[in-house]
N, C-alpha and C positions, 0 to 999 in steps of 0.2 A: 859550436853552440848546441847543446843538447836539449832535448825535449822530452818530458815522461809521456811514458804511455798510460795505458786507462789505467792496467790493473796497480800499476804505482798512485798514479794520482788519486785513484779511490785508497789504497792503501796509505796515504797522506791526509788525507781528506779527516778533519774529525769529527767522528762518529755522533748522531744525532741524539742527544737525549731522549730515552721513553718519557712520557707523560708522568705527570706525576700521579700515586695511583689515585690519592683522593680528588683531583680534578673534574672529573664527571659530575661527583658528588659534589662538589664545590659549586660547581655551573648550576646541577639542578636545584640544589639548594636556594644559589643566588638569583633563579628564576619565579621559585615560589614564593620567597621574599618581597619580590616586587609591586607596589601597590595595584596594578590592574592585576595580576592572578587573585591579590589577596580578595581585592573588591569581588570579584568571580565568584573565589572560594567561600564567601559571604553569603552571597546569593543563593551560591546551590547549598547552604546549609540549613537556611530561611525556605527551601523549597523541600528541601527534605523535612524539616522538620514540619509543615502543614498538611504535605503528603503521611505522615504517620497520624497525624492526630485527623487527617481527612479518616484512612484505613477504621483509627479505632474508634473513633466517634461518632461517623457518618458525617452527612451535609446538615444534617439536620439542627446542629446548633447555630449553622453560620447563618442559615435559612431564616431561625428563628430568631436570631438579633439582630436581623436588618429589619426586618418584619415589626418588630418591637418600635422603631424610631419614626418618632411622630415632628410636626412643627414645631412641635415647643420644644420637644428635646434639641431639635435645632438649633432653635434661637435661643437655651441656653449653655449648649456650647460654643458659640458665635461669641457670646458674652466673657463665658470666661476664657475663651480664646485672645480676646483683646485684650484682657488686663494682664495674661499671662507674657504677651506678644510684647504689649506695650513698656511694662516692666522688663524685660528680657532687652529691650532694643537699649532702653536705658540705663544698663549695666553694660551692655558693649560702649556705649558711648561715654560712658566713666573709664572703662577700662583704655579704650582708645585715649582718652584725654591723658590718660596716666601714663601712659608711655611715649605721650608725645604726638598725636599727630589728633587732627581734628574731623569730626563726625558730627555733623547734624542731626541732630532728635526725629526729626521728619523724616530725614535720608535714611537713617537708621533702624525706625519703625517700617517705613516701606519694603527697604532691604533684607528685614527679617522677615515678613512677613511670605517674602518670596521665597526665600528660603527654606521658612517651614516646609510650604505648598511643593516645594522641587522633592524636600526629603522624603514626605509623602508621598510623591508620585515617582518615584524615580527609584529603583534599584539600589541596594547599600546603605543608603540612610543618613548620607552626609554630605551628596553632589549639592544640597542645596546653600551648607556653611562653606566646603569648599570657593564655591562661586562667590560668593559672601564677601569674602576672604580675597579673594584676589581682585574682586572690582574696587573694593574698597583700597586697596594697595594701591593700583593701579591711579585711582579720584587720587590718594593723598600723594601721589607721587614717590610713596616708598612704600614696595610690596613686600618688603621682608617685614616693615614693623604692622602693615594692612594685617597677614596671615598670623601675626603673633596675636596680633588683640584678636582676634575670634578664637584664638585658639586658648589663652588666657581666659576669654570669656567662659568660653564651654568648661573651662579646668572648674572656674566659681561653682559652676551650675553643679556640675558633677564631685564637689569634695561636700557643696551642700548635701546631695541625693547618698551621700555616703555616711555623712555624719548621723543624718536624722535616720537614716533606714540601720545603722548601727546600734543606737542610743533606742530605737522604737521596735528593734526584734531581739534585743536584749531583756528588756524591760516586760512588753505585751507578751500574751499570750498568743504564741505562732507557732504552726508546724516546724519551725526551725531554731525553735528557741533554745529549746534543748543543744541541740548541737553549735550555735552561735556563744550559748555559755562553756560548753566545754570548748573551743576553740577560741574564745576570746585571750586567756593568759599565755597561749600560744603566740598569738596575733601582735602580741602588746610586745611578748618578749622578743619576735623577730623586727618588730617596729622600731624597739630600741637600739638592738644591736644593729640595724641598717644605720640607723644613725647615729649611731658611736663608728664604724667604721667611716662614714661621707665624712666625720668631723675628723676624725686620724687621718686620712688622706691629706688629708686641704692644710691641717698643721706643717706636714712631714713633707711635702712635697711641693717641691721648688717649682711657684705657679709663673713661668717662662712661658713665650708662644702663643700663637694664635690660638687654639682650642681655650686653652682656659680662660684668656681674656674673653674668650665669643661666651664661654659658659659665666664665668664672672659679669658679661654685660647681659645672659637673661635673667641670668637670679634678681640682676639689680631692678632690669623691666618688671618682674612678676612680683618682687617685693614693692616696688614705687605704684602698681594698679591695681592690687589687690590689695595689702594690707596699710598702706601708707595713709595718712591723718585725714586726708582728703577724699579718698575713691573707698574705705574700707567702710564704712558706715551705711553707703548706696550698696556698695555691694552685695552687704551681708542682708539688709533686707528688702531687697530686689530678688535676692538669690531662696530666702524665705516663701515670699509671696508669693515666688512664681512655683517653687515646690509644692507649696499650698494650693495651688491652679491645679497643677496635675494630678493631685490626691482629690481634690472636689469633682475632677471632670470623671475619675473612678469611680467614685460612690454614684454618680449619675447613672455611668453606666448600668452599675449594678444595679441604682435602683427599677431602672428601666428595663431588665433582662429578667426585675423579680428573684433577685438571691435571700432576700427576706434578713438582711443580717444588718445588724448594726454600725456604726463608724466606726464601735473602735476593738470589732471584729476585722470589719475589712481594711483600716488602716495598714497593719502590717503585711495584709495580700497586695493592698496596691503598692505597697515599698518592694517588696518582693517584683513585682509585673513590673513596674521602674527601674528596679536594678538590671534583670533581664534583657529589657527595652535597649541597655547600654551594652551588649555585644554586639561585636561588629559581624552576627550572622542572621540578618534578616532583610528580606524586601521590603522593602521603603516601610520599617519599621515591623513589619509582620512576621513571625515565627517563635522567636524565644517569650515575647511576653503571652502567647497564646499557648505555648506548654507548661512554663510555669505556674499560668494562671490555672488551667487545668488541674493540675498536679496541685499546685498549693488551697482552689477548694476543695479537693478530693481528700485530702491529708484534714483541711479543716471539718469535716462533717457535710459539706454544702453541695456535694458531687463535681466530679470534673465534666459534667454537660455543661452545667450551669458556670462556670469556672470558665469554657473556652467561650458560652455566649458571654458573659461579660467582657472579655476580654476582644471580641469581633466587635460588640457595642465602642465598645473604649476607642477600637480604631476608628469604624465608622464616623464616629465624635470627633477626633483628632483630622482628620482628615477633612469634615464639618467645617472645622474652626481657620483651619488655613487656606480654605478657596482665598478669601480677599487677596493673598501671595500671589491667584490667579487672576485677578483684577490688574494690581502692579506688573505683573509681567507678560499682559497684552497690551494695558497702555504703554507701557516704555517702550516693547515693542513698535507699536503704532505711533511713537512720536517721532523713534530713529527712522523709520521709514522715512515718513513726511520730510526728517529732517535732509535726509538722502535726495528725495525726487526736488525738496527747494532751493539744494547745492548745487544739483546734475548740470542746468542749465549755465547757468554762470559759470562751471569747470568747461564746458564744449564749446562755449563763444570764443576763445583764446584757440583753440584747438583747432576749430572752424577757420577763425581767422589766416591762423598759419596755411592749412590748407589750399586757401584761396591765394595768400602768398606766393605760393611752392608751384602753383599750376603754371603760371606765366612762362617760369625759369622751366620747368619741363616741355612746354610748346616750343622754345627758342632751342632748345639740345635736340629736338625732334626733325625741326625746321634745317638746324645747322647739319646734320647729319643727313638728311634730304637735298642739300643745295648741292650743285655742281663745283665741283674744286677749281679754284680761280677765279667764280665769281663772286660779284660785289655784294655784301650785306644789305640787305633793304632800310632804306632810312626810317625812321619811325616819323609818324607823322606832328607836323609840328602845331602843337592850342593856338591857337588866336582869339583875339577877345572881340565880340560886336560893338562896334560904335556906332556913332550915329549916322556916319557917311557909309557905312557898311553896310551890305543888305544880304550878306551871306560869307563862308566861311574864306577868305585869301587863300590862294593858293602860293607858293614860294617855291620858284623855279630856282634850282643851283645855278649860278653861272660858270658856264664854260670855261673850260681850261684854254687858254692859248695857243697852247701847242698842244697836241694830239701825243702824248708819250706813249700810249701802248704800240705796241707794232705791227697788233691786229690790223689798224685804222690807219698807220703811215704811208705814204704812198711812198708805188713804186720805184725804181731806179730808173726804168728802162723810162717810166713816164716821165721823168723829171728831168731828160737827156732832149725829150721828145720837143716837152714843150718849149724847152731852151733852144732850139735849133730854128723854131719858126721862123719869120722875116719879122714881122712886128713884136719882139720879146718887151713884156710888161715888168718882166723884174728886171727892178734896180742895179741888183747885187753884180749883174753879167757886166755893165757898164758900155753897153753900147748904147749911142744914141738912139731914138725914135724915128730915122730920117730915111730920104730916098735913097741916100747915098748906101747906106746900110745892107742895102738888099743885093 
C-alpha cells in the first residue's frame, strides 16, 4: 500500500481559482445598493446640501421664516393639513380596496396621519409610509398586498405631481420653461420608444415561470386600483385635491415670508419645490426643496434669500400640519402599554401556579437524598374529617406486623436455645409437658 507524500499530493491537489477580477467591485457595488446605505446616502446629501446654502446664504433666512409664523398661519395649515390628510387616507383606502384587502377610513386617516408626522421627523422621508405599509400588512394578514397599496398609493400621488408640474412648466412662465420645451419632443420620443419596446417584448416572448406570472399579477393589481371603473374616479380627484393642498400651503408660505408675488407666478416654483421634495436626498424632507426654491426665485426676479425663507416657512408649515400623527402615535402607544400591564397578570397566575407546583416535588428529591440508605420513607399524614364525636384531629396507628422480618429486631440464636432449655418452657412447639415430672 502506498501513500503520496506532500510534494505529490500538493501537486495533485487542484489549483485554487483567483477571484474573479470584477468581484470587489461587484460586492462594493452590491453594498451601495442596499437600502440602509442608500437611506444614509440620502441623508448626507440632504446635509450637504443645507450646509452650502447655510455657507452661501447665512442663517439669516432660516431665522427669519420662523420668526415670520404667527397663530393663524398655524391654524391655517392645521387646516389644510386635514383635508389634504384626509383625502390622501381615502385614496389609500380605494386603492387598498382595489386590490383586495380591507382598510377602514378611520384606521386609515389615523395611520396617515402618523406617518406624515414619522416622515417629518425622521431622517429620509419615507420611515413613516414604510411603517404604514407593513402594519397595515401585518392588520390584513397579507404583507405583500399591505406594502403594495401604499406603494400604488404613493405611484397616484406622484404620476398626479408629474402630470400637472409637466402640463404647468410647459405652458406658464418659469425659469425652466424654456429648457422643458426644448426637451419635451425628446421626452415624448423616448416615452414612446420605451413603450414600443415593453410591447415587443411581452408579444415575442414566451411568458413561462414565476417572474412573469408575479409581474403579470402586479400590472393586473395596479390596473384593478387605479384605473378600474370603480377606484379610478376617487382616485383621480383625491389625488387633484390633495396636489391642490400642497400648492395652497406654498402660496402661504410665501405669502408669510412676503415674496410679494402672485399665484400664478409662484404656481410653477411650487411645482418645481414638489418635484424636488420627491428625491430621495433629504432629511425628513429638508434639502432639495430648499435649493431649488432658492435657485428657482433667484432665476425668477424674486432673489434666492427670499426663495430659501419660503421654502424653511413651507416646512415649518408641513411639519405644523402633521403634529396630530403625534397625537395617534402616543395614544396607540399608551393603549399597547395598558394593554400589556392588563394581560401581565393573568400570563403569571398559570406561571405562579406551576411554581408552587414544582416546590413540593423539589423538598421530597432534597429529603430523599438527605435520608439514610435503607431507611423507611416517612408516611404522609393522613385528612380526617371532624365529626361530631370528634373533638380534634385522630390519630391512626399502623398495626404491627406479626412477625418481626427485619433481622435488625430478630432475636438471637443463642437466646432462643436459652429460653428453651428452662424447667418450665411456655412454648408449645418444644412439646413437653408443664409438669413435675419434666424437670
Amino acid at each position: 500500500m502506498s501513500t503520496l507524500t506532500g510534494e505529490t499530493a500538493e501537486a495533485e491537489a487542484p489549483a485554487a481559482e483567483p477571484p474573479a477580477a470584477g468581484g470587489g467591485v461587484r460586492r462594493v457595488l452590491g453594498r451601495l445598493g442596499s437600502p440602509a446605505v442608500r437611506t444614509r446616502l440620502g441623508t448626507l446629501g440632504g446635509v450637504v446640501i443645507l450646509a452650502v446654502l447655510f455657507w452661501r446664504l447665512g442663517t439669516g433666512a432660516f431665522v427669519d421664516g420662523v420668526r415670520r409664523i404667527d397663530a393663524t398661519t398655524l391654524a391655517a395649515a392645521l387646516g389644510i393639513g386635514l383635508v389634504t390628510t384626509v383625502l390622501s387616507a381615502w385614496r389609500w383606502a380605494l386603492v387598498a380596496r382595489g386590490i383586495g384587502i380591507r382598510l377602514p377610513f378611520g384606521a386609515a386617516v389615523a395611520d396617515y396621519y402618523r406617518a406624515l408626522f414619522l416622515n417629518a421627523a425622521l431622517p429620509g422621508g419615507v420611515v413613516g409610509d414604510v411603517h404604514r405599509a407593513v402594519r397595515h400588512g401585518q392588520d390584513a394578514g397579507d404583507l405583500g398586498r399591505g406594502v403594495r397599496a401604499v406603494v400604488l398609493e404613493r405611484t397616484a400621488g406622484q404620476l398626479a405631481l408629474f402630470a400637472a408640474g409637466g402640463a404647468v412648466l410647459l405652458t406658464m412662465p418659469s425659469p425652466v420653461r424654456d429648457q422643458m420645451r426644448a426637451a419635451a419632443p425628446l421626452a415624448g420620443l423616448g416615452l414612446v420608444g420605451a413603450c414600443a419596446v415593453v410591447l415587443a417584448l411581452r408579444m415575442n416572448r414566451a411568458e413561462a415561470g414565476r417572474r412573469p406570472r408575479a409581474v403579470r399579477g402586479m400590472l393586473g393589481e395596479a390596473r384593478q386600483a387605479l384605473f378600474s371603473r370603480t377606484t379610478a374616479p376617487g382616485v383621480l380627484v383625491s389625488s387633484v385635491v390633495v396636489l391642490a393642498g400642497y400648492v395652497a400651503m406654498f402660496v402661504l408660505a410665501a405669502d408669510v415670508a412676503g415674496a410679494g408675488a402672485s399665484v400664478a407666478e409662484l404656481l410653477p416654483l411650487a411645482l418645481l419645490a414638489l418635484l424636488a421634495m420627491s428625491l430621495p436626498l433629504n432629511v425628513g424632507g429638508w434639502g432639495p426643496r430648499e435649493g431649488v426654491a432658492a435657485w428657482a426665485f433667484g432665476a425668477a426676479g424674486l432673489g434666492a434669500g427670499r426663495g430659501l425663507t419660503v421654502a424653511v416657512v413651507y416646512g415649518v408649515l408641513s411639519l405644523a400640519a402633521s403634529l396630530p400623527g403625534a397625537v395617534v402615535l402616543v395614544a396607540r402607544w399608551y393603549v399597547a402599554t395598558r394593554n400589556r400591564r392588563t394581560a401581565d397578570p393573568a400570563q403569571l397566575v398559570p406561571q405562579a401556579r406551576r411554581t408552587e407546583n414544582a416546590r413540593p416535588t423539589e423538598a421530597a428529591r432534597l429529603t430523599e437524598e438527605a435520608r439514610p440508605a435503607g431507611e423507611p420513607l416517612p408516611r404522609p399524614p393522613v385528612p380526617t374529617a371532624a365529626g361530631p364525636d370528634r373533638q380534634g384531629p385522630v390519630v391512626r396507628i399502623p398495626a404491627q406486623p406479626s412477625e418481626v422480618r427485619s433481622e435488625k429486631y430478630a432475636p438471637k440464636e443463642s437466646a432462643r436455645l436459652a429460653r428453651s432449655s428452662l424447667p418450665f418452657s411456655a412454648v408449645p412447639s418444644e412439646g413437653r409437658p408443664m409438669t413435675p415430672e419434666s424437670v
